[in-house]
N, C-alpha and C positions, 0 to 999 in steps of 0.2 A: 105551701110549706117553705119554710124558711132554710137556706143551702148552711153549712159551715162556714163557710165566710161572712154571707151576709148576716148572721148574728153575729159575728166579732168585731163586723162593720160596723153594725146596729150600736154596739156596747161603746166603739170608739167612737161614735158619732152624737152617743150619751153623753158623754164624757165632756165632748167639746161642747155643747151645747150646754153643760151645765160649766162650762168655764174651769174645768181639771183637767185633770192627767189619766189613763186607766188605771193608776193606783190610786190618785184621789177620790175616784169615784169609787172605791172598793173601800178605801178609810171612809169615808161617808156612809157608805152602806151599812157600815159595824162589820165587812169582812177585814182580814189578808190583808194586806196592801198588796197583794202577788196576783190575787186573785185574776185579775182581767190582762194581767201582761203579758206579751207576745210568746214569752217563753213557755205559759201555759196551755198556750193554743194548740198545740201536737205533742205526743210522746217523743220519748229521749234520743227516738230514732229517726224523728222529722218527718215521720211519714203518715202515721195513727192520727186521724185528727182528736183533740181531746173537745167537750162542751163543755159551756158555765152550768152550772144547774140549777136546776127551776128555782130553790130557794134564792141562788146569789141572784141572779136577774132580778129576780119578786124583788129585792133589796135595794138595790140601784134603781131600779125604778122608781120606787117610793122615794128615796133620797133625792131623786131628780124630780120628783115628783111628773112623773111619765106615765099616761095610759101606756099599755101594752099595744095598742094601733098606733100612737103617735108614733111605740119604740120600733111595729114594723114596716112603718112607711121610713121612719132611719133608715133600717136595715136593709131595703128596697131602693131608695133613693126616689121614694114616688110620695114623700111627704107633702102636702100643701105650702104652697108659699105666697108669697106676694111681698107687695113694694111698700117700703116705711120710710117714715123722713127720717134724713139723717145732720146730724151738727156737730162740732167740737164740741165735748163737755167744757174746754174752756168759755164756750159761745154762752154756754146751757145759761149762766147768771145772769146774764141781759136780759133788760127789759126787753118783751116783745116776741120773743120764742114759745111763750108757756101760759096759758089761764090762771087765773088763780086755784083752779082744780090739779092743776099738774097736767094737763094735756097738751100738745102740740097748739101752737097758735102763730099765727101770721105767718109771713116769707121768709125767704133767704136758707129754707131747709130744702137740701138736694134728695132725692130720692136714692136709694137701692134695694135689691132683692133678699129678705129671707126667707127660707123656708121652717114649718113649722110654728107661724106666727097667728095664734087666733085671735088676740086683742085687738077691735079696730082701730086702739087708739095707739096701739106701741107705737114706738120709736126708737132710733137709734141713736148712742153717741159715741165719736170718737177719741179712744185718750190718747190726752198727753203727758207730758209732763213723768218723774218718777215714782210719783205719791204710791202709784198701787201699785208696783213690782214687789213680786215677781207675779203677781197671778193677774194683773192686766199691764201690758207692755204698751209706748207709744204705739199707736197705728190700730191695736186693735180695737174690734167696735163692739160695744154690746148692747142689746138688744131690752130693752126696758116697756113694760105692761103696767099701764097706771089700773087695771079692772084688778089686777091680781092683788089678793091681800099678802103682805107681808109678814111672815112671823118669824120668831128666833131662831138666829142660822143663817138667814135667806143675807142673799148680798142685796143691799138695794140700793136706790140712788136718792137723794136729799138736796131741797133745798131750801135755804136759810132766808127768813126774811131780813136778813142782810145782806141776800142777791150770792150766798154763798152754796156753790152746788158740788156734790161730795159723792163717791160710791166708796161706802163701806159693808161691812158687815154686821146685821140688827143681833145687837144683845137682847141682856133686858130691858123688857118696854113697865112702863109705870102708870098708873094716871097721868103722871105731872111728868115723867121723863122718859128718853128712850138713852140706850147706852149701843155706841156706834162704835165698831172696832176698828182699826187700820189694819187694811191689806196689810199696808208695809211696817214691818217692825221699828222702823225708823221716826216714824211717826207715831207720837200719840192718841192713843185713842178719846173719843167726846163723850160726854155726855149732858146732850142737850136738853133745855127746856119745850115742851111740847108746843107750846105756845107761840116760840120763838122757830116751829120748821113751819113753812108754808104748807111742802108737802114729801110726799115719800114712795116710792114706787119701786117694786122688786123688780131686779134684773135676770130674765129669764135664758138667756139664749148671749152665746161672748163667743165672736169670730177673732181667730188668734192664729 
């Protein structure tokens, strides 16, 4: 049985793993934006603890797209993890880092621990730069699954066969086009020829 905390842990731990805030994950859900915020965790008196209810969870999970055991090994801290290379997404455009599949190749990628990773082929990159603020900031790293298919919505990471590698957000995809949003409002958003991406890989998991 899951405590009161450990589901609130669980919902925060959702959260971060899909690279939001507990009210991101609640606007993604189709709830509240209020929904999973600390102030709803107990009555007015601080003391009653309050729960999400089965539908909001059902929702956020789907929107994080999370088994219910992945969300209780969250909530537990006894998720799976293991070790993925890792590289600056500045690095990512070099020759020599990547197959033409989109998977990991050659040296020079340092290892570290995630948990919750079952792709054997993820990987991780670290950004820089201010392209995708506010919702990846220098330093953090996120966690990229080339087996996982990507569909509209999902953040994913791209690279150009002009050696140009990008994490946005997958619009509409086309035969002949996908349309790639900018995190940052500062930037414009693409829309590439298919032709012209090597490849594309949804970003699962963003330590922040």
């Amino acid at each position: 049985m899951l405590t009161h905390a450990q589901i609130w842990r669980g919902i925060d731990r959702l959260a971060e793993r899909a690279g939001l805030s507990p009210s991101g994950l609640a606007r993604e859900a189709g709830l509240d934006a209020t929904t999973f915020n600390p102030s709803k965790r107990f009555a007015s008196d601080g003391t009653k603890p309050r729960w999400p209810s089965t539908e909001s969870l059902s929702k956020a999970l789907f929107a994080a797209r999370v088994s219910f055991d992945e969300f209780a090994g969250l909530a537990t801290g006894r998720e799976a993890g293991r070790a993925v290379p890792l590289i600056g997404l500045a690095q990512a455009g070099n020759a020599g880092f990547f197959d033409d599949a989109g998977f990991p190749a050659g040296s020079g990628w340092e290892q570290i621990y995630f948990p919750g990773v079952e792709d054997d082929q993820a990987y991780a990159l670290e950004i820089s730069g201010d392209s995708m603020r506010p919702v990846y900031r220098p330093g953090d790293r996120i966690v990229v699954a080339p087996h996982s298919q990507p569909r509209r919505g999902d953040r994913v990471v791209v690279k150009t066969r002009d050696g140009e590698v990008m994490a946005k957000e997958l619009g509409r995809v086309t035969a002949e086009t996908a349309e790639l949003i900018s995190l940052n409002d500062a930037y414009e958003n693409r829309i590439l020829a298919i032709r012209d991406m090597v490849w594309m890989a949804r970003i699962v998991w963003a330590s922040q």
